[in-house]
C-alpha positions as CSV (number, residue, x, y, z in Angstrom):
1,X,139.3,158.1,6.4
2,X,142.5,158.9,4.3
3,X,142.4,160.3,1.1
4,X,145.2,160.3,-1.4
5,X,147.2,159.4,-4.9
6,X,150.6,158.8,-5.1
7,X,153.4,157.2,-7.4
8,X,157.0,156.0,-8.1
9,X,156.3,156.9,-11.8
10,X,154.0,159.8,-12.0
11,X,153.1,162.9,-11.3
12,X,150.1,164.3,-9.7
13,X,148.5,167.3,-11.9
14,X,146.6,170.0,-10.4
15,X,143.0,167.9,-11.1
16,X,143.9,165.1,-9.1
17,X,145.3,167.2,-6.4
18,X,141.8,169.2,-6.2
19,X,140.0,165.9,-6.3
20,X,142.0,164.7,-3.5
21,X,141.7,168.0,-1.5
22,X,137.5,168.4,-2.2
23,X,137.2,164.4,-0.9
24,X,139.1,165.8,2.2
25,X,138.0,169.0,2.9
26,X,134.0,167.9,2.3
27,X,134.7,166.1,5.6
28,X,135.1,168.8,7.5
29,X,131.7,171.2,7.4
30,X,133.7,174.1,6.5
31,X,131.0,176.5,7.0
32,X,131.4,179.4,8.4
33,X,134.3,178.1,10.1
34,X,137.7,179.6,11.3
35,X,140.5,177.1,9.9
36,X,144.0,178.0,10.0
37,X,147.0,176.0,7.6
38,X,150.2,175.3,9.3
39,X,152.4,175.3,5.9
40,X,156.4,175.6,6.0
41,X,159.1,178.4,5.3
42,X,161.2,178.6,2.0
43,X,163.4,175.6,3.3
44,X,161.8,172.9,2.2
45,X,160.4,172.5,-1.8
46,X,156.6,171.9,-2.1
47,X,154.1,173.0,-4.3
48,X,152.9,175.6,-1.9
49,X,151.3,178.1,-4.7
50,X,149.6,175.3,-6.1
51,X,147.4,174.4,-2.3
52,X,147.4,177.8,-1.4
53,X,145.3,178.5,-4.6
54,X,143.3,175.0,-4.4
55,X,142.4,175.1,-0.6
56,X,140.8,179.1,-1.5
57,X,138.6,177.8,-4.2
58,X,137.5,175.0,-2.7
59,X,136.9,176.5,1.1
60,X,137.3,180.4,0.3
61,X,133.5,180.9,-0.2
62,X,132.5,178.5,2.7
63,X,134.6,179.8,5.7
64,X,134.8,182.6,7.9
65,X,138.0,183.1,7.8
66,X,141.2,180.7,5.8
67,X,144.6,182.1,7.4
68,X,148.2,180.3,7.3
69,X,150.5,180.3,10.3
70,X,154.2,179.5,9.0
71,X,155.5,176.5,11.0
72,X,159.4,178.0,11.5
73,X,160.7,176.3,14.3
74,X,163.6,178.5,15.2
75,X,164.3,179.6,11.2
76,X,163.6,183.4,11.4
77,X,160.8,184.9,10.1
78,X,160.0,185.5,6.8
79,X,159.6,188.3,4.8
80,X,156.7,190.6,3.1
81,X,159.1,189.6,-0.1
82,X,159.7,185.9,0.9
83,X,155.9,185.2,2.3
84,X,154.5,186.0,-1.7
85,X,157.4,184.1,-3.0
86,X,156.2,181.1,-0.2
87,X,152.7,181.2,-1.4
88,X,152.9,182.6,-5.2
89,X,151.2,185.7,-3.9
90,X,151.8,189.0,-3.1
91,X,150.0,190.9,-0.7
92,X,148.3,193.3,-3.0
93,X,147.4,189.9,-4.7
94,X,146.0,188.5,-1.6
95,X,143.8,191.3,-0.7
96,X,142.5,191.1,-3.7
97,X,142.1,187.6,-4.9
98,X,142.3,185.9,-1.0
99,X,140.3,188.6,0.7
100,X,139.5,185.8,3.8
101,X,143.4,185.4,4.2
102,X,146.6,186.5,6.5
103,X,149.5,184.7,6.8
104,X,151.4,185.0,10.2
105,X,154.9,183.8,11.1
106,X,155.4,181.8,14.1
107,X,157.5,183.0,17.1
108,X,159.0,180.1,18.8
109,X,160.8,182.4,21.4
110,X,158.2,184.6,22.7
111,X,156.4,183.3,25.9
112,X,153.0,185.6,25.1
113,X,152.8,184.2,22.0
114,X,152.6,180.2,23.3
115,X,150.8,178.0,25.3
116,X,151.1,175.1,27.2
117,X,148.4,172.2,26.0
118,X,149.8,169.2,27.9
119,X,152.7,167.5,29.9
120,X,154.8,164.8,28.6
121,X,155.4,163.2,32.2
122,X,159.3,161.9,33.0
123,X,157.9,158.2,33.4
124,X,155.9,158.9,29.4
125,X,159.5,160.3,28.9
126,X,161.6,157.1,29.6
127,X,158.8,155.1,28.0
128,X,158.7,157.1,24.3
129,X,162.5,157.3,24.4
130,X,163.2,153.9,25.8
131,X,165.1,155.3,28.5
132,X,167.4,157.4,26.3
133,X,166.0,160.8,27.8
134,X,163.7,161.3,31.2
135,X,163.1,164.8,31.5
136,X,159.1,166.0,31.8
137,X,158.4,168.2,28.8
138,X,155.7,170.5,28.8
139,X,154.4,170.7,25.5
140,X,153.8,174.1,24.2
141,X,151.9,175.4,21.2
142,X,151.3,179.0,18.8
143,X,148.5,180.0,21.5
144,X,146.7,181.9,17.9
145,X,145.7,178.0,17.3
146,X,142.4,178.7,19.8
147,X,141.1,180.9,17.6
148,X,140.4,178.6,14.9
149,X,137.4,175.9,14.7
150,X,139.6,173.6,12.4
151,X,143.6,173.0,11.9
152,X,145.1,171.6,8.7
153,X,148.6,170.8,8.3
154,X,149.9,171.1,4.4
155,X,153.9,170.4,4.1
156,X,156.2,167.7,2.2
157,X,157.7,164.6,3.8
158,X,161.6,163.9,2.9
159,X,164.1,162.4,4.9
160,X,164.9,164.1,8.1
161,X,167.9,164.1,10.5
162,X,166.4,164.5,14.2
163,X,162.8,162.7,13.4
164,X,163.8,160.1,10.7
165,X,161.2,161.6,8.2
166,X,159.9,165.3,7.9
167,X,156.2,166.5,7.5
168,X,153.0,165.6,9.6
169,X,152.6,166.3,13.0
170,X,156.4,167.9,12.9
171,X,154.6,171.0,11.7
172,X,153.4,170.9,15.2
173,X,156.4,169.7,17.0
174,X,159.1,172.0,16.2
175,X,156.9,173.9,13.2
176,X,154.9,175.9,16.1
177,X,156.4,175.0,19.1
178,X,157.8,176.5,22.2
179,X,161.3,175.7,23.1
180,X,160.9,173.2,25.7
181,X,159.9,170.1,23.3
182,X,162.1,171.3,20.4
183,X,165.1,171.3,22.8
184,X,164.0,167.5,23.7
185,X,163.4,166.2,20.6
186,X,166.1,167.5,18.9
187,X,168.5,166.4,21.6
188,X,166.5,163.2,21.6
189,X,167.4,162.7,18.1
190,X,171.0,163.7,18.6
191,X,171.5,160.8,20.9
192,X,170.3,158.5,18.3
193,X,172.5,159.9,15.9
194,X,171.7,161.1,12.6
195,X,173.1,158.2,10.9
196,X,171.1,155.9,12.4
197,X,167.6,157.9,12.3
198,X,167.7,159.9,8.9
199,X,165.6,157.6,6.6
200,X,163.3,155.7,9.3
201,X,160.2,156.4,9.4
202,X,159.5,155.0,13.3
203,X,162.3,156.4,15.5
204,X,162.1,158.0,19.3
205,X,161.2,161.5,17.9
206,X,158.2,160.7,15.7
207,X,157.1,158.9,18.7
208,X,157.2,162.1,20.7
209,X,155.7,164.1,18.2
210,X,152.9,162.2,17.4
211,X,152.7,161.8,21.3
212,X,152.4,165.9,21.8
213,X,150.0,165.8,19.1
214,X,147.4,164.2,21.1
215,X,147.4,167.0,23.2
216,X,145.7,169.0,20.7
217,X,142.1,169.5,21.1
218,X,141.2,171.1,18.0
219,X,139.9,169.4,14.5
220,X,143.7,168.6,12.6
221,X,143.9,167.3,9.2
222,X,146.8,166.2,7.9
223,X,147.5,167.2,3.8
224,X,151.2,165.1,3.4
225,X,153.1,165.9,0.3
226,X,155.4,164.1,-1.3
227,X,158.2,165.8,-4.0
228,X,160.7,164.9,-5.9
229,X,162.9,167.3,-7.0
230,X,159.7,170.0,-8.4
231,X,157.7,167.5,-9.2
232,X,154.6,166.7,-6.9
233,X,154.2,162.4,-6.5
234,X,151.6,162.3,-3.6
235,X,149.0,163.8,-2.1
236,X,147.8,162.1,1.5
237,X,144.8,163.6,3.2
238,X,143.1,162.4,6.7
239,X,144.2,161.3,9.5
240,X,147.5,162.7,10.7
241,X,149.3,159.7,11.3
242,X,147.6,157.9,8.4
243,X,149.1,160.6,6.0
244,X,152.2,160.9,7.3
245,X,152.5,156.9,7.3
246,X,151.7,157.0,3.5
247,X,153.8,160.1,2.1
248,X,156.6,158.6,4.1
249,X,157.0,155.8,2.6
250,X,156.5,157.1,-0.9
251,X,159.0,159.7,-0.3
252,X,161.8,156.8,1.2
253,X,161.3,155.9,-2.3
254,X,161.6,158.7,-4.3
255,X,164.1,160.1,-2.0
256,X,166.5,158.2,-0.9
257,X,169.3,157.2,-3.2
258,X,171.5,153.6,-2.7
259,X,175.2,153.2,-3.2
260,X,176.8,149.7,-3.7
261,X,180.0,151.0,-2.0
262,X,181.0,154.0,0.1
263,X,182.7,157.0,-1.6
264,X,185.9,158.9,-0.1
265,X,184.9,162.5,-0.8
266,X,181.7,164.6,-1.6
267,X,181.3,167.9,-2.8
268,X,177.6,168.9,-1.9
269,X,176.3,172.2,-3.5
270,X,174.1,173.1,-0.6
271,X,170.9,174.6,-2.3
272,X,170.4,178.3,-2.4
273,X,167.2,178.1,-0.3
274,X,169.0,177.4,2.2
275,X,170.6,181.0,3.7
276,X,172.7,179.8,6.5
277,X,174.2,176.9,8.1
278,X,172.0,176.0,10.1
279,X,170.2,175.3,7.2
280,X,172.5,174.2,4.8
281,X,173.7,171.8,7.0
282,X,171.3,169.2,5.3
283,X,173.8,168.9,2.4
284,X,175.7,167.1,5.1
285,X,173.4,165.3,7.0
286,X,172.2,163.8,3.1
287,X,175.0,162.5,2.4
288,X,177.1,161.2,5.8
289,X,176.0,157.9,5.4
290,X,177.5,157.1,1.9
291,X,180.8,158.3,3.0
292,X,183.6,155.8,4.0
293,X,185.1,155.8,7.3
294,X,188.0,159.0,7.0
295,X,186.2,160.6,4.4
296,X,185.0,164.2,3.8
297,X,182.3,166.0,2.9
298,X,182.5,169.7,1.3
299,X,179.7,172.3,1.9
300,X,179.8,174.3,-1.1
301,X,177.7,177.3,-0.8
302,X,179.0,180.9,-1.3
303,X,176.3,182.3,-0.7
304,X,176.3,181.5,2.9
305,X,178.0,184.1,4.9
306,X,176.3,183.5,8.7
307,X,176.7,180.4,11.1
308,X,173.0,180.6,12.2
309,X,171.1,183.7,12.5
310,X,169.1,183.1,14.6
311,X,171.3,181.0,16.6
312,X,174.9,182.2,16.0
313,X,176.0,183.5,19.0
314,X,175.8,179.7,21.1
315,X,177.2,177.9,18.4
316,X,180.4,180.4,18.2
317,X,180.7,179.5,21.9
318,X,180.2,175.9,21.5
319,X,181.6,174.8,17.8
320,X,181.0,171.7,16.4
321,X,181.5,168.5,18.3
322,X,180.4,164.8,18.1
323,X,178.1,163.6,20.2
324,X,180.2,162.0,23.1
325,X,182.1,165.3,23.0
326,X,179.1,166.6,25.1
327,X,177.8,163.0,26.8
328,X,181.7,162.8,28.5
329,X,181.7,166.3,29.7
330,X,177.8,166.6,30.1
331,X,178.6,168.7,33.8
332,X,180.2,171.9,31.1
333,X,177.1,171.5,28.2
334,X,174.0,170.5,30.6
335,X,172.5,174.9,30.4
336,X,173.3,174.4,26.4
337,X,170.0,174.0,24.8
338,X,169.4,171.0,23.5
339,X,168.6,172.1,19.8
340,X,172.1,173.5,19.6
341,X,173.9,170.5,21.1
342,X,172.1,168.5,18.3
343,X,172.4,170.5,15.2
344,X,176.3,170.6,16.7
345,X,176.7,166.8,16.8
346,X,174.7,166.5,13.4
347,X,176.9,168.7,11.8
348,X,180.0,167.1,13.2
349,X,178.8,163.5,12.9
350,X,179.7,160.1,14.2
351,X,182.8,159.5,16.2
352,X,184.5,159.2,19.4
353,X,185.9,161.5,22.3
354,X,188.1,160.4,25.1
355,X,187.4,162.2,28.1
356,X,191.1,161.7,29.6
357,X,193.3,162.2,26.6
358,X,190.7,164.9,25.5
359,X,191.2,163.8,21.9
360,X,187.9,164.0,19.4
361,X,187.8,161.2,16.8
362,X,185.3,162.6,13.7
363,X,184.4,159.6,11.7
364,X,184.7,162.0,8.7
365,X,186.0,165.5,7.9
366,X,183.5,168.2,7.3
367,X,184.8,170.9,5.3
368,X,183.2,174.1,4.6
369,X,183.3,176.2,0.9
370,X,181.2,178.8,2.0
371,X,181.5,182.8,2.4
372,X,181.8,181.9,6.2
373,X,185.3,183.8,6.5
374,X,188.2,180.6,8.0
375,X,189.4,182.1,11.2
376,X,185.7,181.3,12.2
377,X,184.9,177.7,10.3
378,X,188.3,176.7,12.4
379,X,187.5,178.6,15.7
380,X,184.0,176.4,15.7
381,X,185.7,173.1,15.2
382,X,184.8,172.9,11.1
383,X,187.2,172.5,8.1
384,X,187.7,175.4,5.8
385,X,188.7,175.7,2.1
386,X,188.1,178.9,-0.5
387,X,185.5,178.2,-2.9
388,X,187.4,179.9,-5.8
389,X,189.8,177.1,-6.1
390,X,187.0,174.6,-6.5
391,X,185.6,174.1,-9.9
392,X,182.1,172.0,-10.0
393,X,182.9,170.4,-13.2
394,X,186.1,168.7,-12.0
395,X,183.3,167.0,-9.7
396,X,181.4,165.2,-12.0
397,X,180.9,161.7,-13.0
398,X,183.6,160.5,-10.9
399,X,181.7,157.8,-8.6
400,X,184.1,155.3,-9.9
401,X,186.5,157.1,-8.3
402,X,184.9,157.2,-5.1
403,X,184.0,161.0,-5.8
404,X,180.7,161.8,-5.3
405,X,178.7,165.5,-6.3
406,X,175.2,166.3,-5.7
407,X,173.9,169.6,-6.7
408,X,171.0,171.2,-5.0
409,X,171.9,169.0,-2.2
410,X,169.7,168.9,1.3
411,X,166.4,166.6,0.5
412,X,168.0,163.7,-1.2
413,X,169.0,161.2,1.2
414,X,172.3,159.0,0.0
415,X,173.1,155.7,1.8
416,X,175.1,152.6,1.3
417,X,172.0,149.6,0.1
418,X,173.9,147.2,3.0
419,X,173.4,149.8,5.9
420,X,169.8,150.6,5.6
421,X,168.0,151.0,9.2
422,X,164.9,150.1,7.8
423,X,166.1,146.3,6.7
């Protein structure tokens, strides 16, 4: 059964979320019980404090044990610093207040810390992908899920460039994955495109996902958030695809904006949450599909010095390239894991290559106004211009120019209203 409250209009206080949560979590038998919350890093905005706080009342005195495994993906791990900023605690606090509580990052690279559950087979492969990808894919999980009795998954749902929308099972599959399935899905996604799977809520990769997800043998309940901006909307709790279903389609309301007509330029203040660009990327991938053909997109963000941190070394070698950059010359990228071929392509975006002139055809220019010095934003196939010459108020209200600036830019989506893949 799902539980949940959501609107266009309103928000959700903290009553109706514990109302909500108790319905849920009474469902479960807590008692005594081992139950471990897969809940995001600082990348995405949710009202983490608030459920960290909530889920303790109402299951701290019940269960054995309440711990939170921090669904990464490849980010890198957080902090003492960052972990108390994630969950409005610090650990003093938490030894004090949440003595049943530890909080764990995930390691997505370390074979001792995963296991396999299950085996996507290359004929399941073709099937899920409609033939796009045929590869077998083990499907690997955080091995520490074992040692719970019960799995609840806690995270917001916005747009999303590889699955179509964020949240639900994707705290599984990448969130606390092993690199096998977040190499085909992302690369899965890739081939899509971005432009034509940010925003839908049934694409290739969500099938996938919720696919792996059967693997998993333990108890999983599905808390799906939905935010705008700070402010909390909707609270889905049940079933994992039920939730995910719900908060989805709440969030392609709240966020996702509609143009009548395409603009030429954007200036996209990448939010400081993000600390690379890897992560940052999003204030591209947000706004791609409201930019006319030839258009650019800036990525303002001074605070960004690094490419990737965790990734930076393959992405120097490989730059940034569209998609049929890598299909045409697949014999020279095929050893490139797919995750990086995808994040390359989605930064890039649509366009062409042609294999015998060797000419790459961008359908729009991706600039850079970040600390990321120029030798390197040209050396990996990106635009470059110094942020001290550009001054955010010459940006503003000037869509009737065809100039468009979004601030905190990364979990709105922006597309034209005559382009929607969901119509």
């Amino acid at each position: 059964m799902l539980y949940g409250k959501g609107s266009q209009t309103n928000t959700l206080d903290d009553d109706a979320v514990r109302e909500v949560l108790s319905s849920a979590l009474n469902t479960l038998a807590p008692d005594k019980q081992r139950i471990l919350v897969i809940i995001p890093d600082g990348t995405r905005t949710a009202p983490i404090p608030l459920m960290f706080r909530l889920l303790y009342e109402l299951l701290g005195q019940r269960v054995e044990r309440l711990d939170y495994l921090i669904a990464l993906g490849t980010h890198q791990p957080m902090s003492d610093e960052a972990i108390a900023h994630l969950v409005g605690a610090s650990v003093e606090e938490r030894q004090h207040a949440y003595p049943k509580v530890h909080i764990y990052n995930h390691h997505w690279e370390d074979p001792a810390a995963l296991h396999t559950i299950g085996t996507i087979s290359v004929a399941e492969a073709q099937r899920l992908t409609d033939g796009l990808l045929s590869d077998e894919v083990p499907v690997t999980l955080n091995r520490m899920i074992f040692d719970y009795d019960q799995l609840i998954i806690c995270g917001p749902v916005f747009p999303h460039e590889v699955a179509g929308f964020s949240g639900g099972a994707k705290y599984l599959f990448p969130g606390i994955a092993g690199a096998d399935i977040i190499n085909f899905s992302h690369w899965l996604g890739a081939r899509k495109t971005s432009m034509a799977t940010i925003g839908v809520q049934d694409t290739h990769v969500r099938r996938v996902i919720h696919r792996a997800a059967q693997f998993v043998e333990q108890p999983l309940l599905c808390i799906a958030l939905v935010v705008q901006g700070t402010a909390l909307h909707g609270v889905y709790a049940g079933d994992v695809v039920e939730a995910f279903e719900q908060a989805s389609a709440l969030s392609g309301q709240l966020n996702i904006v509609h143009f009548a007509r395409p603009v030429q330029r954007v200036l996209s203040v990448a939010s400081e949450k993000y600390d690379d660009l890897w992560t940052a990327a999003k204030a591209m991938y947000k706004t791609e599909p409201v930019i006319a053909d030839g258009g650019e997109v800036i990525i303002y963000a001074p605070h960004i010095t690094e490419v990737s941190y965790t990734h930076g070394e393959l992405i120097d070698h490989v730059g940034y390239h569209v998609r049929d950059y890598f299909l045409k010359q697949w014999s020279r990228f095929k050893d490139v894991p797919g995750s990086i071929l995808a994040h390359s392509t989605h930064v890039k975006g649509s366009g062409t290559y042609d294999s015998e002139s060797g000419r790459e055809e961008p359908r729009i220019q991706v600039t850079l106004a970040t600390g990321i010095p120029e030798e390197r934003c040209r050396r990996i196939n990106l635009g470059y211009v110094d942020y001290h010459t550009l001054h955010l108020a010459d940006w503003k209200d000037r869509e009737q120019e065809g100039i468009l600036f979004v601030p905190n830019a990364g979990e709105v989506l922006y597309r034209l209203a005559t382009s929607d893949p969901n119509t």
